[in-house]
PyMOL CGO cylinders between C-alpha atoms (Angstrom):
from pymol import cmd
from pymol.cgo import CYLINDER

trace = [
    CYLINDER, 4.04, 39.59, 17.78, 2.40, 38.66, 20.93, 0.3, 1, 1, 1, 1, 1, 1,
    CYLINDER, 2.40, 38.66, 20.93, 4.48, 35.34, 22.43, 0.3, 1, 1, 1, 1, 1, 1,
    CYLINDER, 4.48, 35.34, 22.43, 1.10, 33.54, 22.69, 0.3, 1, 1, 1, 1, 1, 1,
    CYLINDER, 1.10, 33.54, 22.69, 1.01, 33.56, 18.91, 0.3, 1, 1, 1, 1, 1, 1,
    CYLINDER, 1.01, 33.56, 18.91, 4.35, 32.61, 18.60, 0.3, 1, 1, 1, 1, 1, 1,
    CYLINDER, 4.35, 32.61, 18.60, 3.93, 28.81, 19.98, 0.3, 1, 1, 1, 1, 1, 1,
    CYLINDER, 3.93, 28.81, 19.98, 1.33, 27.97, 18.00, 0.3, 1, 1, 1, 1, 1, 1,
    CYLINDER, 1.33, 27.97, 18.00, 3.17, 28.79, 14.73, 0.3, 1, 1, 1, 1, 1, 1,
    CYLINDER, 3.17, 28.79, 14.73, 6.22, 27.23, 15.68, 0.3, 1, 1, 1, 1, 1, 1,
    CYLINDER, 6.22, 27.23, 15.68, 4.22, 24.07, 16.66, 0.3, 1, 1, 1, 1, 1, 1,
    CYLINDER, 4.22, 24.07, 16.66, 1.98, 24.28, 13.30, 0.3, 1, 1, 1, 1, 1, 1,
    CYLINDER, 1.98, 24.28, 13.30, 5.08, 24.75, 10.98, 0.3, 1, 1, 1, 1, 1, 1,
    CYLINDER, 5.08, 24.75, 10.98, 7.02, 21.91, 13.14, 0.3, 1, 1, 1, 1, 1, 1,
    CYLINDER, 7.02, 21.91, 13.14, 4.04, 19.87, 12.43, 0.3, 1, 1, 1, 1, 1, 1,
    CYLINDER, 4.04, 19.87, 12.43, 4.19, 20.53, 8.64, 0.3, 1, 1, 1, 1, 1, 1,
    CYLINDER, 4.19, 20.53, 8.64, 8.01, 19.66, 8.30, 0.3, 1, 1, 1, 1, 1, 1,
    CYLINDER, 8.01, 19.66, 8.30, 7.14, 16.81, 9.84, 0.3, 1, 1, 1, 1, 1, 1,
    CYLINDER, 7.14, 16.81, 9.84, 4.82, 15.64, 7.47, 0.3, 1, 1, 1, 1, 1, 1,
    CYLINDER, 4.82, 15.64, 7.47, 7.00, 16.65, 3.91, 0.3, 1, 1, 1, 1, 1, 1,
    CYLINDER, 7.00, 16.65, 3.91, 9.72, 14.90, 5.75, 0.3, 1, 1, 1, 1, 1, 1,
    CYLINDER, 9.72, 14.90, 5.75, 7.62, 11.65, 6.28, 0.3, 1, 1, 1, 1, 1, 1,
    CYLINDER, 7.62, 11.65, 6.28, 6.55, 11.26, 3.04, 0.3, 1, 1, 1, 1, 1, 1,
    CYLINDER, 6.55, 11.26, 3.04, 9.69, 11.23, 1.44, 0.3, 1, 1, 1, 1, 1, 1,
    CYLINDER, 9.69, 11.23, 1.44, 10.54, 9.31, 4.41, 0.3, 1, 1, 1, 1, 1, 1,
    CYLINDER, 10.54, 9.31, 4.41, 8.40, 6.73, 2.35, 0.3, 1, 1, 1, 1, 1, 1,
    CYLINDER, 8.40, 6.73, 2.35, 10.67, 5.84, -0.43, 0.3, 1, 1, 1, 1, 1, 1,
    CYLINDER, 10.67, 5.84, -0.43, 14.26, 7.61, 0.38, 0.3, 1, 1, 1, 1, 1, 1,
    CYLINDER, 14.26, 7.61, 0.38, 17.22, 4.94, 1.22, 0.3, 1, 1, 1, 1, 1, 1,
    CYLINDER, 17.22, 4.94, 1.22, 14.97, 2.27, -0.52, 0.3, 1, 1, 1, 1, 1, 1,
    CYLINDER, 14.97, 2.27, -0.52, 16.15, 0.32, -3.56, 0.3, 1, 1, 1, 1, 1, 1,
    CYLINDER, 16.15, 0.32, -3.56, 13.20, -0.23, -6.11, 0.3, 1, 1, 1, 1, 1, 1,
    CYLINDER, 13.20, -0.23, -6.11, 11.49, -1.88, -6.69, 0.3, 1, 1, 1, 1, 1, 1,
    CYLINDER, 11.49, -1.88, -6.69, 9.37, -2.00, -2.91, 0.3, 1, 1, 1, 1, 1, 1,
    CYLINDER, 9.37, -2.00, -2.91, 5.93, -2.48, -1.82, 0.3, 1, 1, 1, 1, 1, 1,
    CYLINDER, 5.93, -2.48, -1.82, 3.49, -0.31, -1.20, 0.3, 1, 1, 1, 1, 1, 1,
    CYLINDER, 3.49, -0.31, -1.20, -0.39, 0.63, -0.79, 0.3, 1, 1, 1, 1, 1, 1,
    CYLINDER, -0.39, 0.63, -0.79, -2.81, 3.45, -2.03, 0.3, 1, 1, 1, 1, 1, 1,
    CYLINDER, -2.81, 3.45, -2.03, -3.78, 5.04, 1.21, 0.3, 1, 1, 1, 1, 1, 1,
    CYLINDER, -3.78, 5.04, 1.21, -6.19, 7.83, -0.19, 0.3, 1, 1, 1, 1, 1, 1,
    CYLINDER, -6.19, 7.83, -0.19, -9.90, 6.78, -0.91, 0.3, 1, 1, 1, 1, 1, 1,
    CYLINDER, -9.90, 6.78, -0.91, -9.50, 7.98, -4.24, 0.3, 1, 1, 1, 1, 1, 1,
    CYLINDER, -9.50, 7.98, -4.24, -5.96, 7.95, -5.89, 0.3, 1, 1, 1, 1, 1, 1,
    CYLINDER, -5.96, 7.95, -5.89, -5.02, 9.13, -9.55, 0.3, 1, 1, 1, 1, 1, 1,
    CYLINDER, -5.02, 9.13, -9.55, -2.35, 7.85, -11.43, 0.3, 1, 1, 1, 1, 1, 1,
    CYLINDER, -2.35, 7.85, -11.43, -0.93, 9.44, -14.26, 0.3, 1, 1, 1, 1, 1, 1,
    CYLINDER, -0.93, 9.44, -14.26, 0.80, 8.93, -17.46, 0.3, 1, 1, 1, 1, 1, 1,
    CYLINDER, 0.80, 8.93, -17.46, 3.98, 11.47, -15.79, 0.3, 1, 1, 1, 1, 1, 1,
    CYLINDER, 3.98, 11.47, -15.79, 4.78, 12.65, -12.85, 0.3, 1, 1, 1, 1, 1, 1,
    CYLINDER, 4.78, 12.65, -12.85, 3.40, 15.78, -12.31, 0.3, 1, 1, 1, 1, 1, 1,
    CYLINDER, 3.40, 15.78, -12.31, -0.19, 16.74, -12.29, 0.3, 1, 1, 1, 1, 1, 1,
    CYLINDER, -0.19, 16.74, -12.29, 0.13, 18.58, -15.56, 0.3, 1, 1, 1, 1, 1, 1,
    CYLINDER, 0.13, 18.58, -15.56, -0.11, 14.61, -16.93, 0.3, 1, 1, 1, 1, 1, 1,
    CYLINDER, -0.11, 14.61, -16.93, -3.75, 13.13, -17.37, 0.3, 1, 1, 1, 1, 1, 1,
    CYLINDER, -3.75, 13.13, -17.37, -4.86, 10.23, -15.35, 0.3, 1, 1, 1, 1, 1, 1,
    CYLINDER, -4.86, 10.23, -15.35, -4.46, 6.99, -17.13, 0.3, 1, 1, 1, 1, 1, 1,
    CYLINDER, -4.46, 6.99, -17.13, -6.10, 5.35, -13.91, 0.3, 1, 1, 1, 1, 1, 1,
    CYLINDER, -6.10, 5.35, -13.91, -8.99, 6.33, -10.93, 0.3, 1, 1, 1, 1, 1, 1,
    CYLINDER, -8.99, 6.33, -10.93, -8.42, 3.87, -7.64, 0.3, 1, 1, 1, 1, 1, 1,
    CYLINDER, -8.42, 3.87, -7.64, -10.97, 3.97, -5.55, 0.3, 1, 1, 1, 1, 1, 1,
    CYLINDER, -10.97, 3.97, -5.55, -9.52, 1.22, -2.96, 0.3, 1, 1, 1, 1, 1, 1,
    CYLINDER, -9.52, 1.22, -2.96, -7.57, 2.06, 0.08, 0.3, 1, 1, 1, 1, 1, 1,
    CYLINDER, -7.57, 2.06, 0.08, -4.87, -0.49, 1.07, 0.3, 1, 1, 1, 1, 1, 1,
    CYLINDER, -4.87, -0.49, 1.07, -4.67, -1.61, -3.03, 0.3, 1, 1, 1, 1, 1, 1,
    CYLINDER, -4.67, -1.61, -3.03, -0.91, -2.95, -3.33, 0.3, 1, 1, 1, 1, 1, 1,
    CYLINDER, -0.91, -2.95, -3.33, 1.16, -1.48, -5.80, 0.3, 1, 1, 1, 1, 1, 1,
    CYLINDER, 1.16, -1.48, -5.80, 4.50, -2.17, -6.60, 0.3, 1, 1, 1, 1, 1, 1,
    CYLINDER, 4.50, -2.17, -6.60, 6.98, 1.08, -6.94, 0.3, 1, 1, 1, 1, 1, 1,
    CYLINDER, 6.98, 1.08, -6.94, 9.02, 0.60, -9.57, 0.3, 1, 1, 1, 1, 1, 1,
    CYLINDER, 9.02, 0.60, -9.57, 10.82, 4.17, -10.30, 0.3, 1, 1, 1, 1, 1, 1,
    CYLINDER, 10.82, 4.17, -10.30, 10.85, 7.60, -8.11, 0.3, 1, 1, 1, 1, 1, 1,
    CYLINDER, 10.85, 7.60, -8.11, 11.21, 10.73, -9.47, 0.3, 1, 1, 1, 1, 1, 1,
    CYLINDER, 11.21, 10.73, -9.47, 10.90, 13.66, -6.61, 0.3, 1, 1, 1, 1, 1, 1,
    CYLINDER, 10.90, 13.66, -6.61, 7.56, 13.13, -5.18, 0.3, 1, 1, 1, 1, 1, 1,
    CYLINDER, 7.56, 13.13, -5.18, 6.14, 11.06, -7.74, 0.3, 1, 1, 1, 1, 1, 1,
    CYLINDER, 6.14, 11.06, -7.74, 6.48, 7.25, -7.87, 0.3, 1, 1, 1, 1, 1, 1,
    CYLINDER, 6.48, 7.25, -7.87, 5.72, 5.28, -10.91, 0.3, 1, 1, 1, 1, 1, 1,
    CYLINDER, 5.72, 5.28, -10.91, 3.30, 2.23, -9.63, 0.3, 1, 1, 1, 1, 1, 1,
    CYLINDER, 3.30, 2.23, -9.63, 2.39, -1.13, -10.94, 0.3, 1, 1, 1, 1, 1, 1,
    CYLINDER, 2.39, -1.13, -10.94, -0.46, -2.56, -9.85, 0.3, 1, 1, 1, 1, 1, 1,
    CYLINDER, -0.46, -2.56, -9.85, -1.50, -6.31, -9.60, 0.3, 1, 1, 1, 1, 1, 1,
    CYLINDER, -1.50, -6.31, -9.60, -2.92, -5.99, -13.42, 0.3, 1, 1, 1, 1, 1, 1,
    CYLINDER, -2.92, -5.99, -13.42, 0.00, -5.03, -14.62, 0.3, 1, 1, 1, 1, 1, 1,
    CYLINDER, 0.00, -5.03, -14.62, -1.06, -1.47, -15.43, 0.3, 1, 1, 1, 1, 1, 1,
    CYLINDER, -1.06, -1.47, -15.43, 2.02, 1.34, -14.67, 0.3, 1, 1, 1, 1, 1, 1,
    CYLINDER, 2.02, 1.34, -14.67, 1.74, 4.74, -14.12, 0.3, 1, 1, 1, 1, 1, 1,
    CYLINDER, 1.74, 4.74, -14.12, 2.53, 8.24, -11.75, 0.3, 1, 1, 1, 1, 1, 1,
    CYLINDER, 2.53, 8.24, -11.75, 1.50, 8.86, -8.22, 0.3, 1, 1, 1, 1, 1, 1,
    CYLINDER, 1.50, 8.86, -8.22, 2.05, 11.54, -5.85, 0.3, 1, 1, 1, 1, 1, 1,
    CYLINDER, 2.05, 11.54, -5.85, 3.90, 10.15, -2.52, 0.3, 1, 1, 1, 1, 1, 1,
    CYLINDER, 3.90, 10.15, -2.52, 0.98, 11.30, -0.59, 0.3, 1, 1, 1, 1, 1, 1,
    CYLINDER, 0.98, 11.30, -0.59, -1.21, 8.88, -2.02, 0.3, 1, 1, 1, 1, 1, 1,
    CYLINDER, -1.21, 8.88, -2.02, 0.90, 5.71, -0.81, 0.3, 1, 1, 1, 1, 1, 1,
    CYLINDER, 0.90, 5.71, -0.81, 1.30, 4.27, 2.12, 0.3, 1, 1, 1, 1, 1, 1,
    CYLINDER, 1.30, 4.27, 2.12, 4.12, 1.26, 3.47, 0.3, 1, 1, 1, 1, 1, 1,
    CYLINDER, 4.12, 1.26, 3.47, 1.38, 0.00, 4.86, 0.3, 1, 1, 1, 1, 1, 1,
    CYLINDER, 1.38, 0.00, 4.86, 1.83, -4.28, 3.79, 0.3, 1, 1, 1, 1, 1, 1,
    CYLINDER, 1.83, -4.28, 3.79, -1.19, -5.14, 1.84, 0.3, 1, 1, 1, 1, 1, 1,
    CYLINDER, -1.19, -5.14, 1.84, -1.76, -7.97, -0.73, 0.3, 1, 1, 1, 1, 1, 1,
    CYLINDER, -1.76, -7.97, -0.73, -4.64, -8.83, -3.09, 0.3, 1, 1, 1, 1, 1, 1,
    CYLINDER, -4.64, -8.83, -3.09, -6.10, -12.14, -3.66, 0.3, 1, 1, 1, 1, 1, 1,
    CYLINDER, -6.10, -12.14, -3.66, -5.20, -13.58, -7.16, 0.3, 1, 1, 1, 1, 1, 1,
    CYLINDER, -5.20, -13.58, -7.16, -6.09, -16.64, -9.08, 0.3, 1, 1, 1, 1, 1, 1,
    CYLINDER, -6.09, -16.64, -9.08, -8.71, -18.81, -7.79, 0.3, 1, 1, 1, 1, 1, 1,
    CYLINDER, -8.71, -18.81, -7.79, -10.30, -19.03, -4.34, 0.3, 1, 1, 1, 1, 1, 1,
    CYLINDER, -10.30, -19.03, -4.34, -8.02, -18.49, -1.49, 0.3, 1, 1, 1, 1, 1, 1,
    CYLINDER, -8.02, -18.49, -1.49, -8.62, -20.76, 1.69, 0.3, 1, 1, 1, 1, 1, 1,
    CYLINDER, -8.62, -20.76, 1.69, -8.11, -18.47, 5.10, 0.3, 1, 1, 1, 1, 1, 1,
    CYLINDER, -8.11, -18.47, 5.10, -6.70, -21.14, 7.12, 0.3, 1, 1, 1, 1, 1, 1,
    CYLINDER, -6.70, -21.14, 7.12, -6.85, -20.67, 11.27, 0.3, 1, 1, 1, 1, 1, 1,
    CYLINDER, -6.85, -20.67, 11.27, -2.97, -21.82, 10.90, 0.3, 1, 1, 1, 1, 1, 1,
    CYLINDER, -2.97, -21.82, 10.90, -0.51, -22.20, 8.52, 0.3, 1, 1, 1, 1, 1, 1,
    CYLINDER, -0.51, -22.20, 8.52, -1.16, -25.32, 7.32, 0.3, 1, 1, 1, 1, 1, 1,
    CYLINDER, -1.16, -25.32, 7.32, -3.23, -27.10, 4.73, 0.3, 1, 1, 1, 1, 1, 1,
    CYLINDER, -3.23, -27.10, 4.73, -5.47, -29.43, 6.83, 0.3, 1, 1, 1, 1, 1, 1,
    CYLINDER, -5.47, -29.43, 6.83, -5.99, -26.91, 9.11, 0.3, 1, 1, 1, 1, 1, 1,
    CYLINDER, -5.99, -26.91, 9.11, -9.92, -25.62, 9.79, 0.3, 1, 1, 1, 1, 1, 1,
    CYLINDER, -9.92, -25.62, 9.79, -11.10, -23.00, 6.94, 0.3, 1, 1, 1, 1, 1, 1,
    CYLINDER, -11.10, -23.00, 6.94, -11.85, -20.12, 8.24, 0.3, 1, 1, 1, 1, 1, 1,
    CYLINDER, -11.85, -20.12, 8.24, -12.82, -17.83, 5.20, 0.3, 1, 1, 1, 1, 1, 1,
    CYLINDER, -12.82, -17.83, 5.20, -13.00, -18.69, 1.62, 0.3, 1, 1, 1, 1, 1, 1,
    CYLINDER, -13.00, -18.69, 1.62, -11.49, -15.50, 0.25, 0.3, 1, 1, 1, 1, 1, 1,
    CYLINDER, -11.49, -15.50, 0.25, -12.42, -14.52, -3.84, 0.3, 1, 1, 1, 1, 1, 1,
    CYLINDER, -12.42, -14.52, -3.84, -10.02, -13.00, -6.09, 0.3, 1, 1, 1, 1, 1, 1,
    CYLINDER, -10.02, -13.00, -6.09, -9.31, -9.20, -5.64, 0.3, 1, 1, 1, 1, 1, 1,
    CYLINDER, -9.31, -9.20, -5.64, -10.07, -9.04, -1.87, 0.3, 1, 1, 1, 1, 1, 1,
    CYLINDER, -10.07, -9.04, -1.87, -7.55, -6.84, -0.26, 0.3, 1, 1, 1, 1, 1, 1,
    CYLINDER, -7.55, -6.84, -0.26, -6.25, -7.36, 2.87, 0.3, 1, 1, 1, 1, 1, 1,
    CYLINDER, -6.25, -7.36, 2.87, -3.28, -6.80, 5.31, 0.3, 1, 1, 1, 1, 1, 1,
    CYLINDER, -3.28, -6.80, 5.31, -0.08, -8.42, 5.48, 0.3, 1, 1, 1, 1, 1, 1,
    CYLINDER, -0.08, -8.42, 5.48, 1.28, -8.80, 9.27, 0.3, 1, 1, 1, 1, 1, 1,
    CYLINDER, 1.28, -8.80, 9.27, 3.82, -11.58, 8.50, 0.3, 1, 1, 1, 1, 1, 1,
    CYLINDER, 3.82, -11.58, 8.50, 4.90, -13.96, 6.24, 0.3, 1, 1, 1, 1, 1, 1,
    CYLINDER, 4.90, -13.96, 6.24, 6.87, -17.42, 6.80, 0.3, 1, 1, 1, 1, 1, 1,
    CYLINDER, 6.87, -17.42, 6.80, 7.07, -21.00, 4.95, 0.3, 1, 1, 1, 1, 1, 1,
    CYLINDER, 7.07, -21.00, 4.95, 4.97, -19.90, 2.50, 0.3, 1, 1, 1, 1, 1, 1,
    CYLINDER, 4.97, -19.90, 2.50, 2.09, -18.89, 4.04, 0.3, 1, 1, 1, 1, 1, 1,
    CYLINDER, 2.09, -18.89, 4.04, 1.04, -15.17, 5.26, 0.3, 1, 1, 1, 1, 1, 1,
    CYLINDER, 1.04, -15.17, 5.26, -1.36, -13.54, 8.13, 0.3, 1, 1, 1, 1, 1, 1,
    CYLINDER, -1.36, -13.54, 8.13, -4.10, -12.52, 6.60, 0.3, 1, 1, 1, 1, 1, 1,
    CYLINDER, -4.10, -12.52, 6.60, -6.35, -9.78, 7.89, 0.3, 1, 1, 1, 1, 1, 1,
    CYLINDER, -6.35, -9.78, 7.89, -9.44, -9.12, 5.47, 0.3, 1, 1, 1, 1, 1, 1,
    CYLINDER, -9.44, -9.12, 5.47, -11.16, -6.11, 7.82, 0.3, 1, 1, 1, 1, 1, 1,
    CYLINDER, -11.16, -6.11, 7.82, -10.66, -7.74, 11.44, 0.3, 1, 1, 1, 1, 1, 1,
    CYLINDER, -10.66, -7.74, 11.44, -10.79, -11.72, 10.08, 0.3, 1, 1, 1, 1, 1, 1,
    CYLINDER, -10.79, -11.72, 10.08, -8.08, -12.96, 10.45, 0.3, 1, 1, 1, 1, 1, 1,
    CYLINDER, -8.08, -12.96, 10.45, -5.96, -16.31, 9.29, 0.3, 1, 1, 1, 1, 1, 1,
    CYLINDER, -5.96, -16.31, 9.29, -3.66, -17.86, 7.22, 0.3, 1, 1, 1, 1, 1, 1,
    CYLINDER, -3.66, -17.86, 7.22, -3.33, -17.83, 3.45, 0.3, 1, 1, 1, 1, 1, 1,
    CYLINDER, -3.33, -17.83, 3.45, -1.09, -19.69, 1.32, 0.3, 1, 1, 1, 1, 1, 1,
    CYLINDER, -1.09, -19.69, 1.32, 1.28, -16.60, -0.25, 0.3, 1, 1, 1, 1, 1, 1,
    CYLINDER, 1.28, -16.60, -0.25, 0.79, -17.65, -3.95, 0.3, 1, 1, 1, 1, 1, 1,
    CYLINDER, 0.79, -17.65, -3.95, -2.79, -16.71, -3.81, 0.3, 1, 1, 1, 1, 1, 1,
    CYLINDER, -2.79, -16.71, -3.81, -1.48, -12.92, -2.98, 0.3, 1, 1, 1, 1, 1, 1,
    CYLINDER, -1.48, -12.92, -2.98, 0.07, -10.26, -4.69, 0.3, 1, 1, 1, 1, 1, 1,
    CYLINDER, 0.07, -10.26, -4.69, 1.73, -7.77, -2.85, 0.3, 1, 1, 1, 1, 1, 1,
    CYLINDER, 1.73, -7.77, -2.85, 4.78, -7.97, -0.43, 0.3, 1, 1, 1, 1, 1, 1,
    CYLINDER, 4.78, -7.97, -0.43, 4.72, -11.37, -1.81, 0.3, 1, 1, 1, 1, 1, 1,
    CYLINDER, 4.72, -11.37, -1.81, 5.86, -11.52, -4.86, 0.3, 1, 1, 1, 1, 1, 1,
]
cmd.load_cgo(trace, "trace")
C-alpha cells in the first residue's frame, strides 16, 4: 500500500477510537444516578436497551435534561423531568449541564438575588444551560440571555 494512503487511515481509525472511547467516556467512573442532556435533534428512548426494543418516547429537544439512572453497555436508562424512564444509546447524551424550567414562572434575575432587576420572565419547560450554581440560585443561559434563576424553578443538575 502506497505510504500516502497509509496516514490517512491511521489518522481516520485514530479518529474513530477516539470517539467510542469518548462516549463511554460519558458515564464510566460515574456513580448513578448523574446528569445529563439529549444532544441529538431527535432522540429515541426505548423500553430496553438495545434497538431491538420499541420506542416508548420521540425527543425532539436538544439540551432536554435527563437524569441517568442505570447503564447497561452503551445504553443508559433516562428519566426525564416528567418522570417518564426509559433506554438511550450513549450517543444520544451529552454532559452538557442543562435544566428545564418547572412550576410556575421563573424570574431571570441580572444577579443572584431577589430584588435584583428582571431580566426575563422564563415559562415552564424552557430549557436552558447551567454554567454554575451557588446559594441557591443558578446562571441561566436560555439561547445567549443570560441571568440568574432561583434553582427550585429548574430541574436538572439541580435536583
Amino acid at each position: 500500500m502506497n505510504t500516502l494512503f497509509r496516514l490517512p487511515l491511521a489518522a481516520l481509525f485514530l479518529a474513530l477510537m477516539l470517539m467510542v472511547v469518548g462516549d463511554r467516556a460519558l458515564a464510566e467512573g460515574r456513580p448513578v444516578p448523574y446528569w445529563a442532556s439529549i444532544a441529538a435533534d431527535e432522540a429515541r428512548m426505548r423500553v430496553g436497551p438495545s434497538l431491538d426494543y420499541p420506542s416508548n418516547w420521540v425527543y425532539r429537544r436538544r439540551d432536554l435534561p435527563v437524569k441517568v439512572v442505570q447503564v447497561h453497555g452503551n445504553w443508559r436508562k433516562v428519566e426525564d423531568s416528567a418522570g417518564a424512564q426509559g433506554w438511550m444509546h450513549v450517543r444520544l447524551l451529552s454532559d452538557r449541564t442543562t435544566a428545564i424550567v418547572v412550576g410556575d414562572i421563573a424570574m431571570m434575575r441580572e444577579s443572584a438575588d431577589d430584588r435584583a432587576p428582571v431580566a426575563f420572565r422564563v415559562e415552564p419547560g424552557v430549557v436552558g444551560r447551567i454554567s454554575g450554581c451557588s446559594a441557591g440560585w443558578c446562571s441561566f443561559d436560555i439561547g445567549g440571555r443570560k441571568g440568574k434563576v432561583r434553582a427550585e424553578s429548574l430541574w436538572g443538575a439541580t435536583r
